[in-house]
C-alpha positions in Angstrom: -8.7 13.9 29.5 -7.8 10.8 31.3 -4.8 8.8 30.2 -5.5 4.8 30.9 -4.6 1.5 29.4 -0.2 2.3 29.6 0.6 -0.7 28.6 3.3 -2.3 31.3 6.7 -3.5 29.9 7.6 -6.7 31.0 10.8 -8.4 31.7 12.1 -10.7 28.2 12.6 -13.6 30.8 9.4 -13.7 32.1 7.7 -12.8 28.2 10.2 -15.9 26.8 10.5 -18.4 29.6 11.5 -21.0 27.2 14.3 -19.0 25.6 18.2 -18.7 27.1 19.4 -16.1 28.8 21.5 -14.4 25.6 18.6 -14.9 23.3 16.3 -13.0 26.1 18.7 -10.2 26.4 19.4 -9.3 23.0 15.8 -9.2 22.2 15.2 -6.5 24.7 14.6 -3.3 22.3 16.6 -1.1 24.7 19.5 -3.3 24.4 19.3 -3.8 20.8 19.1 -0.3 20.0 22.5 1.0 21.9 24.7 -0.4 19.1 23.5 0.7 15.7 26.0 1.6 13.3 26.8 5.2 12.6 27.2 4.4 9.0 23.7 3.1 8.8 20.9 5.7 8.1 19.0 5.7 10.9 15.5 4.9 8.2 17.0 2.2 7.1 16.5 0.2 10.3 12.8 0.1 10.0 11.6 0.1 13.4 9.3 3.5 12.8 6.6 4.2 14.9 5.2 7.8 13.5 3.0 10.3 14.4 2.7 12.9 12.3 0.7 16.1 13.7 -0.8 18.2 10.8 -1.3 21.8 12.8 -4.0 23.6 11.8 -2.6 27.3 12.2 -4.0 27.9 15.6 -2.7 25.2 16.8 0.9 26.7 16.2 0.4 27.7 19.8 0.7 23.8 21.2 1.9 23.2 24.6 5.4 21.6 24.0 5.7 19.8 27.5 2.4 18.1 27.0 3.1 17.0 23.4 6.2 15.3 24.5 4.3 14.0 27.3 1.8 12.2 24.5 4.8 11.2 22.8 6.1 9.4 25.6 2.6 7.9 26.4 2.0 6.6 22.7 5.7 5.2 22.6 6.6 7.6 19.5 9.9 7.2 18.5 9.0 9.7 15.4 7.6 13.0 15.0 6.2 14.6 11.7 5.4 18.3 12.7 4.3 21.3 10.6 8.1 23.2 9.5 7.0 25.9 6.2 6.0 25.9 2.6 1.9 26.9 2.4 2.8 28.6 5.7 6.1 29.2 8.0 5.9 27.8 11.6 9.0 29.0 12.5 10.2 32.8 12.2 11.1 32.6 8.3 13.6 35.4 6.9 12.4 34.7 3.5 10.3 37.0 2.2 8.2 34.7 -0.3 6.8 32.4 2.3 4.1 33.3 4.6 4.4 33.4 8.4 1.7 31.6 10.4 0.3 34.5 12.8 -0.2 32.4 15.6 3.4 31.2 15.5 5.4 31.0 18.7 9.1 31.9 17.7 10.5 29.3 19.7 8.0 25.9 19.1 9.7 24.5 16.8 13.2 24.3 18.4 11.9 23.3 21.7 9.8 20.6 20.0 12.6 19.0 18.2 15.2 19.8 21.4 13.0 18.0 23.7 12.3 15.2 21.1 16.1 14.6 20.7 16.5 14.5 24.6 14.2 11.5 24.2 15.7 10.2 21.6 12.3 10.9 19.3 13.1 11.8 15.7 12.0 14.8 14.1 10.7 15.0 10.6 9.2 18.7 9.5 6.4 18.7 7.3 6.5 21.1 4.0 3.4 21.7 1.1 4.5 23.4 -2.0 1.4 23.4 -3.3 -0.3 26.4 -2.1 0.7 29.8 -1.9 -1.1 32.1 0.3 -2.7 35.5 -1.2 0.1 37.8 0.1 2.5 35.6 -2.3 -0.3 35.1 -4.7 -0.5 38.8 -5.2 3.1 39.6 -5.5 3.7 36.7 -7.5 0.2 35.7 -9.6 2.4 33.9 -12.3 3.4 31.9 -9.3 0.0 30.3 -9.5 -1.5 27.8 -11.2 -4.0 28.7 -14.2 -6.3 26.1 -16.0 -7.2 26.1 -19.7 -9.8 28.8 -18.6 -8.1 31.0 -16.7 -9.7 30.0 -13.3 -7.0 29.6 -10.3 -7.9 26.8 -7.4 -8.3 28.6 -4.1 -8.8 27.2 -0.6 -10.3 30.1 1.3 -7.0 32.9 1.2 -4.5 29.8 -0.3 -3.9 29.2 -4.5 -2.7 26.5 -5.7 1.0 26.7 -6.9 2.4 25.7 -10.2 5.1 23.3 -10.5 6.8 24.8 -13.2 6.8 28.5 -12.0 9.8 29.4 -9.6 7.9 28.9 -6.2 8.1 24.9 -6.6 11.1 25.1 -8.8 13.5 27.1 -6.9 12.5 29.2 -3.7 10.7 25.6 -2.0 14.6 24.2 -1.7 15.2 27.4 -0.7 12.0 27.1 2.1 14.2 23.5 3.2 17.5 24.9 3.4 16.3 27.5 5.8 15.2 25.4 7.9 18.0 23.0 8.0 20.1 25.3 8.6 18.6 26.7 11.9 17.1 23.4 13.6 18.7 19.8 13.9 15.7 17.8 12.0 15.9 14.4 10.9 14.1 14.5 8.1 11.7 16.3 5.9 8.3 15.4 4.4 7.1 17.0 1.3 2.6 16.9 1.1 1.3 16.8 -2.0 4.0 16.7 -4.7 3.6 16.7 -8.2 0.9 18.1 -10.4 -2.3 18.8 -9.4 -5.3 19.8 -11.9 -8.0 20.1 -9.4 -9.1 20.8 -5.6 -9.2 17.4 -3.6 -10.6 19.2 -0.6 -13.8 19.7 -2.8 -13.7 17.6 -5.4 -13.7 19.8 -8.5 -11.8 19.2 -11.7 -9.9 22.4 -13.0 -7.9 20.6 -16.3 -3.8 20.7 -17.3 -2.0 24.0 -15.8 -1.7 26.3 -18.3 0.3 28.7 -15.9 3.3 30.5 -18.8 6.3 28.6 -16.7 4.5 25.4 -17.7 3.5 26.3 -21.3 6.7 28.0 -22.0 8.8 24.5 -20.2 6.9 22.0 -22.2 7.4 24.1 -25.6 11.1 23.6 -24.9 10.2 20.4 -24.0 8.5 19.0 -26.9 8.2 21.6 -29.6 4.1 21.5 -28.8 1.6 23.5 -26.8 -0.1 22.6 -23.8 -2.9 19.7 -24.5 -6.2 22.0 -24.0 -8.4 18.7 -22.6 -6.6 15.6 -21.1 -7.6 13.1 -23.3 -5.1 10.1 -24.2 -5.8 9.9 -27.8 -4.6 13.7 -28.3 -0.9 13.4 -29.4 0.2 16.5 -27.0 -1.4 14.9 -23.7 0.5 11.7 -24.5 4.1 13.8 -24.4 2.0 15.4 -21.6 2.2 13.3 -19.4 6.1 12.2 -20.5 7.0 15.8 -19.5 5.5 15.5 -16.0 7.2 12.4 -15.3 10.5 14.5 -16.3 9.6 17.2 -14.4 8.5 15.9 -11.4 12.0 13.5 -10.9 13.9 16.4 -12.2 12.7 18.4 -9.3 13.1 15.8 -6.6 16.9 14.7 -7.6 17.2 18.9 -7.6 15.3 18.6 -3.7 17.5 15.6 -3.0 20.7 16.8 -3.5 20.2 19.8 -1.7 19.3 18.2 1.3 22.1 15.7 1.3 24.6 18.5 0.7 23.4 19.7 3.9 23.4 16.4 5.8 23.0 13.3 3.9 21.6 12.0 7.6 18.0 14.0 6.9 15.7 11.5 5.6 13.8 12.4 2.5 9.8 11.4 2.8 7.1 11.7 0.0 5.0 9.7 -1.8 7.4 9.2 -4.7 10.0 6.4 -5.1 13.2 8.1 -6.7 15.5 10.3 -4.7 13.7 9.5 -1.6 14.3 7.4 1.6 10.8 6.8 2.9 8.3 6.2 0.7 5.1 7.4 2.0 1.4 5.8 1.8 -1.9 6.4 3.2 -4.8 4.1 4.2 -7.8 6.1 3.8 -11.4 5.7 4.2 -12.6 7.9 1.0 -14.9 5.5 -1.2 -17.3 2.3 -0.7 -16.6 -0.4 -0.8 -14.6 -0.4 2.1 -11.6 -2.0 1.2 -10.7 -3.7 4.5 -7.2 -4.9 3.1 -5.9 -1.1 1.9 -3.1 -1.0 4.5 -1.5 -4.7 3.6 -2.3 -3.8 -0.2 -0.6 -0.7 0.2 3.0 -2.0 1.8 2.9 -5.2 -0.1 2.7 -3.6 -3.2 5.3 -0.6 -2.4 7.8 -3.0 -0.1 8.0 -5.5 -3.0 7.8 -2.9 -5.9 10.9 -0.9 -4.6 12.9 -2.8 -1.9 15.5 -0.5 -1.7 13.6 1.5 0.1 11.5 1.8 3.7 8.0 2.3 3.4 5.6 3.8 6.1 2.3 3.6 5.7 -0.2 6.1 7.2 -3.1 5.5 8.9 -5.2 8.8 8.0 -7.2 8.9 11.2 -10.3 11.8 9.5 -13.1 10.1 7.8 -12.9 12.5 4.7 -11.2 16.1 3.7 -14.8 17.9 4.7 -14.8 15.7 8.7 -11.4 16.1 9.3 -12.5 15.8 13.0 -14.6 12.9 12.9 -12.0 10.1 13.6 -12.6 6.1 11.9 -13.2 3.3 14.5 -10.9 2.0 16.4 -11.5 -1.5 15.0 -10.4 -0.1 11.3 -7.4 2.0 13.1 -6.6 -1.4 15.2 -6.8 -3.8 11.8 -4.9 -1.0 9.4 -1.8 -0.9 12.5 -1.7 -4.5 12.7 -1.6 -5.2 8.9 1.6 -2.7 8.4 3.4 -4.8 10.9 2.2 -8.1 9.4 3.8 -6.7 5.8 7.2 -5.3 6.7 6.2 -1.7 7.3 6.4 0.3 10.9 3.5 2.1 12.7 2.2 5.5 11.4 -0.7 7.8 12.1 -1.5 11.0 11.1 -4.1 13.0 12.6 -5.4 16.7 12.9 -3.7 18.9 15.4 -2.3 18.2 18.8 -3.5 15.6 21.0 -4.7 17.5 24.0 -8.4 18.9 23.8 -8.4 16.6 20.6 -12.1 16.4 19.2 -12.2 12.6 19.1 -10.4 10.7 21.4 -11.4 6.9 20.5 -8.7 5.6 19.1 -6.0 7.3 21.6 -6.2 3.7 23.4 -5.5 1.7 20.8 -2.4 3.6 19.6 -1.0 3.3 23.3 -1.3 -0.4 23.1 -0.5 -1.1 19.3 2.4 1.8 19.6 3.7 -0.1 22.9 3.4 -3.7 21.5 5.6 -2.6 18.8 8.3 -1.4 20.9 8.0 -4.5 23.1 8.6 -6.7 20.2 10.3 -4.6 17.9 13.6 -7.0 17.0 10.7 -9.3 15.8 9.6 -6.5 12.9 11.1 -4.9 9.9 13.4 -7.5 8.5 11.1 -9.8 6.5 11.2 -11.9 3.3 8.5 -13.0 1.7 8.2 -17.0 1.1 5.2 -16.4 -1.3 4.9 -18.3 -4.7 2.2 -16.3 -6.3 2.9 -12.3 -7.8 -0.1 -10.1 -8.4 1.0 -7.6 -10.6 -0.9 -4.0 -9.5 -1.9 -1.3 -11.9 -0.5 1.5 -10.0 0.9 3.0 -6.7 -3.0 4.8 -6.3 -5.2 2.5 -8.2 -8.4 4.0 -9.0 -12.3 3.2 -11.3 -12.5 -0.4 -12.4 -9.1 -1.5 -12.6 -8.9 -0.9 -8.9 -12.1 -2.7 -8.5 -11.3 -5.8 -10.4 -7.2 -5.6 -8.6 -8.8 -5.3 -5.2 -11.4 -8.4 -6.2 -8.5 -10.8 -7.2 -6.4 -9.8 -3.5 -10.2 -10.4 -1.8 -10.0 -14.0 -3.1 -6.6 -15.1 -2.4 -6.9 -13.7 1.0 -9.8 -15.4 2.2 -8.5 -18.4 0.5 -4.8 -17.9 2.5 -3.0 -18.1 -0.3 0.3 -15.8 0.5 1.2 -13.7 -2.4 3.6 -10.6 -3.0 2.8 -7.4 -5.2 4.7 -6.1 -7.5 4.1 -2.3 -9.3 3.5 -3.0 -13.3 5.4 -0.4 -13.7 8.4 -2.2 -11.5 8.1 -5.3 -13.3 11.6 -4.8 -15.3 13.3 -4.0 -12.3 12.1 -6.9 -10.4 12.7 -9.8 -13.4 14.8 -11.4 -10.8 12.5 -11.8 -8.2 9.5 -12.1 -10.5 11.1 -15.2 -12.6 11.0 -17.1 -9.1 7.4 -17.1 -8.5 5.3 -20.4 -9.6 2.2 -17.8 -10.4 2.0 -14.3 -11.9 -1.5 -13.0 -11.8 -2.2 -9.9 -14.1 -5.8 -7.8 -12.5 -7.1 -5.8 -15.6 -3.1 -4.8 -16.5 -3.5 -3.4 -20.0 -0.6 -2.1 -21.3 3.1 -2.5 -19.5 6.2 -2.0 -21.2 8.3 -4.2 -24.0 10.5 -5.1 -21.0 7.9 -5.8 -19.1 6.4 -8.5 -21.4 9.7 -9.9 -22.1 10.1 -10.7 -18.2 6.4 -12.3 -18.8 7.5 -14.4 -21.5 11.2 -15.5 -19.9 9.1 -16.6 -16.8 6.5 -18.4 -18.5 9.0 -20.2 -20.5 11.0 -21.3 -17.5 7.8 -22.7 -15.6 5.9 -19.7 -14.3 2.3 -19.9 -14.7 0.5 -16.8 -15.7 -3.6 -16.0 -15.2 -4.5 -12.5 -16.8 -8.2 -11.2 -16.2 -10.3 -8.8 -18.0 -8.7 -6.1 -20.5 -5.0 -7.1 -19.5 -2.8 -6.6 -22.4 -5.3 -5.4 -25.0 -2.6 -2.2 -25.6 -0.1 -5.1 -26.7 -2.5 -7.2 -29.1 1.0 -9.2 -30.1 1.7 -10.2 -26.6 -1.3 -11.5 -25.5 -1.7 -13.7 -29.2 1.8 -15.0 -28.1 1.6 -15.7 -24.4 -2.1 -16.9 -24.7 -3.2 -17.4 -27.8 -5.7 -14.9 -28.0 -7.3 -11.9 -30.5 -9.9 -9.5 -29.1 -13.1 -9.6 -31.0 -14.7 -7.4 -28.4 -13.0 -6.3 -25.1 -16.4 -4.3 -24.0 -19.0 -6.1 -23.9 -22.0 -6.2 -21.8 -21.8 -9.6 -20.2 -25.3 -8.6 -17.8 -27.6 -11.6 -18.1 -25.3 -13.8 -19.5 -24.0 -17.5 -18.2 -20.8 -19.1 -17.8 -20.9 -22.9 -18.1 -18.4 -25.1 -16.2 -19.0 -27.9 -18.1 -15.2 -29.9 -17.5 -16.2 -31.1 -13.9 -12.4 -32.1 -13.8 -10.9 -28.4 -14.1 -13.8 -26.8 -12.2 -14.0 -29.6 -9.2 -16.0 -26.7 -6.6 -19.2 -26.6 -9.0 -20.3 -30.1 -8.8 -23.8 -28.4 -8.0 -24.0 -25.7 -10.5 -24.0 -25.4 -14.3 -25.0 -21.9 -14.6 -23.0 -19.2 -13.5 -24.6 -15.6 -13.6 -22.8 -12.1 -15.3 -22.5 -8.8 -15.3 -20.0 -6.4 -16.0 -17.9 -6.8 -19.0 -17.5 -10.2 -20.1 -15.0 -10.1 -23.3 -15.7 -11.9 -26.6 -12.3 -13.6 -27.8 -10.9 -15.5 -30.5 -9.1 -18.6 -28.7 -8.8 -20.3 -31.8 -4.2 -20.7 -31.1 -4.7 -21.2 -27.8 -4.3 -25.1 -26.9 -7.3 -25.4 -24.8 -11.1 -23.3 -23.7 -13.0 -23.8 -20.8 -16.4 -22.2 -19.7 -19.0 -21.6 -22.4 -20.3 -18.3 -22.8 -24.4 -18.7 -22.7 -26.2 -16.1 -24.0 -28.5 -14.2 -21.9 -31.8 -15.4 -23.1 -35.1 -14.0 -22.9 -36.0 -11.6 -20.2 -39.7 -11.8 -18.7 -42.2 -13.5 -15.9 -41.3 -17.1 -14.9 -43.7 -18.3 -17.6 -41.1 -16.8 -20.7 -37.6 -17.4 -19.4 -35.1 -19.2 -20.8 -33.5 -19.9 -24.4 -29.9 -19.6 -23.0 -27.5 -21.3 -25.9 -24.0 -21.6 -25.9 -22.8 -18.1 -28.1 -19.6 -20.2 -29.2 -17.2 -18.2 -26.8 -15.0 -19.4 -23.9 -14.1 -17.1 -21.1 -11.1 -19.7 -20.7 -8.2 -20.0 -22.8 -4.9 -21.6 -22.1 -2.2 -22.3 -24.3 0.8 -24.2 -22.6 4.4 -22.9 -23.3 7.6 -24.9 -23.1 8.0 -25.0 -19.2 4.7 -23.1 -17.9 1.4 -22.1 -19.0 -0.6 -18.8 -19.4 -4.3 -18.4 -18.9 -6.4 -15.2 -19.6 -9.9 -14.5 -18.7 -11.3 -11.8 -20.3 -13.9 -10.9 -18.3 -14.5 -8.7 -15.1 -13.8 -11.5 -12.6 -12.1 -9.5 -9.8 -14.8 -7.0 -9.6 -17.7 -8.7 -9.8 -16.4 -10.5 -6.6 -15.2 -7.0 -5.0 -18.9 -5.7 -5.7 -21.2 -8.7 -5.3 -18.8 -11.4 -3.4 -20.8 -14.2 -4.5 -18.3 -17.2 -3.9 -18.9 -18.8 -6.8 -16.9 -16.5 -9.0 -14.1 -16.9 -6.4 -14.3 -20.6 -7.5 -13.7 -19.9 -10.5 -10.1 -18.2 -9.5 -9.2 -21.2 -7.2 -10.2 -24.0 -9.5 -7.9 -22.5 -12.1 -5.1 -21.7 -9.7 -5.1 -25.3 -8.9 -4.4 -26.4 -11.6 -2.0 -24.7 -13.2 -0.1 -24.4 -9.8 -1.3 -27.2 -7.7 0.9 -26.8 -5.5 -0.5 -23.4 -4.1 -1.9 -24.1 -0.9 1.5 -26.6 0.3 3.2 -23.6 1.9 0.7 -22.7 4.7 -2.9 -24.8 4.7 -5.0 -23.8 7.9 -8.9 -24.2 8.7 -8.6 -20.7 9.9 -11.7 -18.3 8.9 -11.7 -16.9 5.7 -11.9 -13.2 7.2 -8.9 -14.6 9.7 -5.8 -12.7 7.4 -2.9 -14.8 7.5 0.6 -13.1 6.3 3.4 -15.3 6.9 6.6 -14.0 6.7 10.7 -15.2 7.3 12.3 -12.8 9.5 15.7 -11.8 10.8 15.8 -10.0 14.2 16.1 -6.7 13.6 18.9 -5.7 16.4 22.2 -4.3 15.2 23.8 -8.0 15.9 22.0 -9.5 13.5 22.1 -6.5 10.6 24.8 -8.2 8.3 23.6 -11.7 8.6 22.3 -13.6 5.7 20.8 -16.7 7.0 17.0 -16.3 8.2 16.1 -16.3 12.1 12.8 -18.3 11.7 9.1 -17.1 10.7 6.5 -15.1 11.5 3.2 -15.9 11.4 0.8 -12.8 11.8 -2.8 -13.1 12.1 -5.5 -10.1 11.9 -9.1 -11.0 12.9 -11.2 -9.1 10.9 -14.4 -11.1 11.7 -15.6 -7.5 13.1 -16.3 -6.4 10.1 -20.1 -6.0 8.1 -19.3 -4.3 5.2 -19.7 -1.2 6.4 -19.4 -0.9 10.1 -16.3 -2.0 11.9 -17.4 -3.7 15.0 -14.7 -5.7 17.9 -14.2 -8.7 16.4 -15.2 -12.2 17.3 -12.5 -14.5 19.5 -11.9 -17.1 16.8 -10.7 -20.6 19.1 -8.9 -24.1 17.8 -7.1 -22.4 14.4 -4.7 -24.9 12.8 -2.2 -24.7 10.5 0.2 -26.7 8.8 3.5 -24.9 7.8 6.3 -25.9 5.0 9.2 -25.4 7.1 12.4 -26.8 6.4 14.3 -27.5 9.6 12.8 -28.4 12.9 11.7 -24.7 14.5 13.7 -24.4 18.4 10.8 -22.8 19.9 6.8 -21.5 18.8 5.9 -18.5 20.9 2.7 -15.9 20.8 3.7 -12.7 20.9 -0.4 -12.3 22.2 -0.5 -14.5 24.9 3.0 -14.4 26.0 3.2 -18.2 26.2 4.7 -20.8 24.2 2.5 -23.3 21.9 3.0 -26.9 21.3 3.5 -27.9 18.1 4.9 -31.4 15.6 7.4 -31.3 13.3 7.8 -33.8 10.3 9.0 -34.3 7.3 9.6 -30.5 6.2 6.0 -29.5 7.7 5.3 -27.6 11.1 1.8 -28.0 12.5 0.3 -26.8 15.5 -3.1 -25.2 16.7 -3.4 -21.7 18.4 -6.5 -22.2 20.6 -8.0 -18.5 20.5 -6.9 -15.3 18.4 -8.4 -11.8 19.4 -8.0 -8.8 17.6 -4.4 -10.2 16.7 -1.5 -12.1 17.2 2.0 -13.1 16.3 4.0 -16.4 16.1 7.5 -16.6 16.2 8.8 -19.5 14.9 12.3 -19.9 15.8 15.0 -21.7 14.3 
């Protein structure tokens, strides 16, 4: 394998010419890094760049030199290596975990030695939820068992129940082994939580009726195990209450008995309590490609739990059953650059080691997107978002329709360049602050959130805070959604294929001068907006169906798929129809019209914070920063902006090609206070630009694959 493309470090005062000699200097990432505080975790500064190698067993037999040597090469400044749990690769004492049979007794501890030499973190990687047969048969109640007594078996691996003492008590026990004989920085913990079925082959197994859960959820809730998991059957409802207990109960019990042994090892899952490093993947697992996962997925976690860091993986396999097949480049390229462009560091995570490695494509790409990062890195990490506009998500792993029509609302705002934050429903309480300071909440198919939840709606709206609800969104509240719009559900699912919306008020909808017919599918709701204060877009009906000689007969049903009703400082507007996806599916921009018209006006101001003539597949994430050195780590007043720009013009749909060189992009920026200096990270040059009267402009003459501005104050 030949190694090509290093990318060369350059001196800061030949990158930043216009820039004095201090501000040079303690930009320099070598320089910055020396004076970290001891008191501060070394997470929390945010500068990760992660590769995590999931060792098949076999591979237990790495060569430790030439890992280190790839580490160096791909500018790694983390590790996420196999430790124990489904099997030990290290020599375990215990006698209810499994020892790898390729293990070398000494990998581990040279790994992580070496690592530290380099100063290279070292996080070990640990799955609870598989037990191998040897355990298995010593321990079958250590297994999980669905309502038909099947277990879920990966070749010689079962699946572990989280109730029975395997999870509950001998995995902390797995951890504080190995803390206790190697100096790691951190541990990672695959696959928490429940599982009732086999991802790796796509079967459904039902609730774990293993006798440590049945007995625990007795004592729990006085009821037996639900049999199916349906949400109308009273015992899957405290169902899935005891999981949520369970599951937090068992990481605050992981938690504290890794910060009893050094509250310096970071904590990484994909949970969000009793954890430092929340954990999320970009995967390429169902069409349609959603070419904005990785900026959905750390713009929805960073601004859901702040608190926290948030690394997103890029899973380099194309699915569970190609694990080595390897995605483009292009998609690896536009995933890394989007987790920069939303606050999070770099991470990958690939099969095995890198030498040999079955597909090499993207190795190029992480040596120059690794290496950019550590060039630049007081210019990442430390953002705030300036965004006006809050779309509210359904969950941390949205899935079916309400993914869809979620996904189909981002779609739109993106290629329209609106900048908007996302926030968890489920965070919503814990985020009134910041959610009460948005001009525009937008709720994707949301149907039920808490009391709480709608009471932060409610005190926003009041206050001035436009709302826009699509879809089914608070149907599980029918009192809300009278109150905040108005409304009463006749018929939330209804086949809207065939049917026609009319934008008749020319003055609302100003982008369908041309049209007066627009066509359906999907659900299209049938409300009551008789207490809302104003309806907009007839419902036609569909009409009869036949040759070109027997069309027509489309009449206005008496429904709206509009309805407004203003409140004292703001108004709310719900669509009840399946806007999002039919965008997401189809992208006909028409329906994105639709969207834009009505964000204009009930927040006309939208597009006054960044306007630019910039392609619509051009993703523009602008962001204010503060350097992130250790000078600058108490300091409250902003640094300037950042202006990130991923050309995604490469991609069809379904194949990610190189993208096109997009030349003469304007932009005209709200920006308080005259910016010192406008420089491209990309083309390592400074750009002209005007300042006046609050607003910067200026125009970047070419953008590649990426670039970003800093905008100094």
């Amino acid at each position: 394998m030949k190694y090509t493309g290093c990318l060369a470090l350059l001196m800061m005062f030949f990158l930043f010419p216009c820039l004095s000699q201090s501000q040079a200097f303690k930009s320099t990432p070598a320089a910055a890094a020396n004076a970290w505080p001891d008191s501060l975790p070394w997470w929390q500064r945010n500068n990760l760049r992660v590769m995590q190698t999931n060792l098949p067993a076999y591979e237990a037999q790495l060569n430790v030199d030439s890992l280190i040597e790839d580490l160096q090469r791909f500018s790694v400044n983390t590790l996420i290596i196999n430790g124990g749990g489904i099997m030990a690769f290290y020599p375990t004492e215990l006698d209810f975990q499994y020892i790898n049979p390729y293990m070398q007794d000494n990998m581990l501890a040279d790994v992580i030695e070496k690592c530290h030499a380099l100063d290279i973190r070292v996080i070990t990687r640990f799955d609870f939820s598989r037990i191998h047969k040897s355990i298995f048969e010593q321990h079958p109640d250590w297994a999980y068992v669905s309502p038909n007594g099947d277990r879920i078996i990966n070749d010689d691996v079962y699946m572990a129940a989280i109730n029975a003492p395997y999870v509950q008590q001998k995995a902390i026990e797995i951890v504080e082994e190995v803390i206790d004989r190697y100096a790691i920085d951190g541990i990672f913990i695959n696959m928490p939580g429940y599982h009732t079925g086999n991802v790796y082959e796509g079967k459904h197994f039902g609730v774990d009726h293993n006798p440590h859960d049945q007995q625990r959820f007795k004592t729990f809730s006085g009821m037996d195990l639900p049999q199916e998991e349906d949400p109308a059957e009273p015992a899957f409802a405290k169902y899935q209450e005891f999981k949520e207990f369970t599951i937090n109960d068992w990481i605050k019990r992981m938690h504290d008995a890794v910060k009893a042994k050094n509250p310096q090892i970071a904590i990484c899952t994909y949970m969000d309590d009793y954890v430092d490093i929340i954990r999320h993947e970009t995967q390429t697992n169902s069409l349609p490609y959603w070419l904005y996962m990785a900026s959905d997925n750390v713009n929805n976690t960073i601004h859901s739990h702040p608190d926290h860091i948030v690394s997103n993986a890029s899973i380099q396999q194309l699915s569970f059953r190609s694990r080595y097949n390897a995605i483009e480049p292009e998609e690896t390229v536009i995933r890394l650059y989007e987790n920069l462009a939303n606050g999070s560091g770099l991470d990958m995570s690939l099969m095995g080691d890198f030498r040999e490695y079955e597909d090499e494509r993207n190795f190029d790409a992480w040596e120059e997107l690794y290496g950019f990062h550590k060039k630049y890195e007081p210019y990442f990490g430390r953002y705030t978002s300036p965004a006006e506009i809050c779309v509210i998500s359904p969950g941390y792993w949205p899935e079916g329709e309400e993914a869809q029509e979620y996904r189909g609302i981002q779609l739109m705002l993106k290629e329209a360049h609106l900048q908007f934050d996302i926030i968890e429903a489920s965070q919503m309480e814990a985020r009134a602050d910041r959610i009460g300071q948005y001009k525009l909440i937008i709720l994707p198919q949301i149907e039920e959130i808490s009391e709480g939840a709608i009471a932060v709606l409610r005190q926003a709206c009041t206050e001035g805070t436009a709302i826009i609800a699509t879809n089914q969104s608070l149907t599980g509240n029918e009192e809300a959604l009278h109150e905040l719009f108005g409304a009463k559900v006749v018929n939330k699912e209804h086949d809207g294929n065939g049917f026609y919306l009319h934008p008749a008020n020319k003055q609302l909808f100003k982008r369908f001068d041309s049209q007066e017919l627009l066509f359906w599918k999907f659900n299209l709701g049938l409300y009551d907006f008789t207490d809302a204060d104003t309806s907009f877009l007839p419902i036609f009906t569909p009409g009869r169906p036949g040759p070109p000689e027997k069309i027509g007969g489309h009449e206005p049903s008496g429904y709206y798929a509009v309805g407004m009703k203003a409140h004292e400082q703001g108004m709310a507007a719900l669509m009840p129809i399946n806007l999002g996806r039919l965008y997401y599916i189809h992208g006909y921009e028409q329906h994105k019209n639709i969207l834009l018209d009505l964000i204009d006006e009930l927040f006309p101001d939208a597009d006054q914070l960044l306007q630019t003539n910039a392609h619509p597949r051009v993703e523009v994430v602008l962001q204010q920063y503060k350097e992130n050195i250790p000078s600058r780590l108490n300091q409250q007043e902003q640094d300037g902006m950042m202006l990130h720009l991923v050309n995604l013009t490469g991609f069809s749909g379904n194949t990610y090609f190189e993208p096109l060189p997009v030349r003469e992009l304007e932009f005209r920026i709200r920006c308080e206070n005259k910016p010192s200096n406008l420089y491209s990270m990309k083309q390592e040059k400074t750009v002209p630009f005007r300042w006046a009267n609050g607003y910067l402009s200026f125009v970047l003459d070419e953008l590649e694959a990426y670039d970003g501005l800093i905008i100094t104050q």
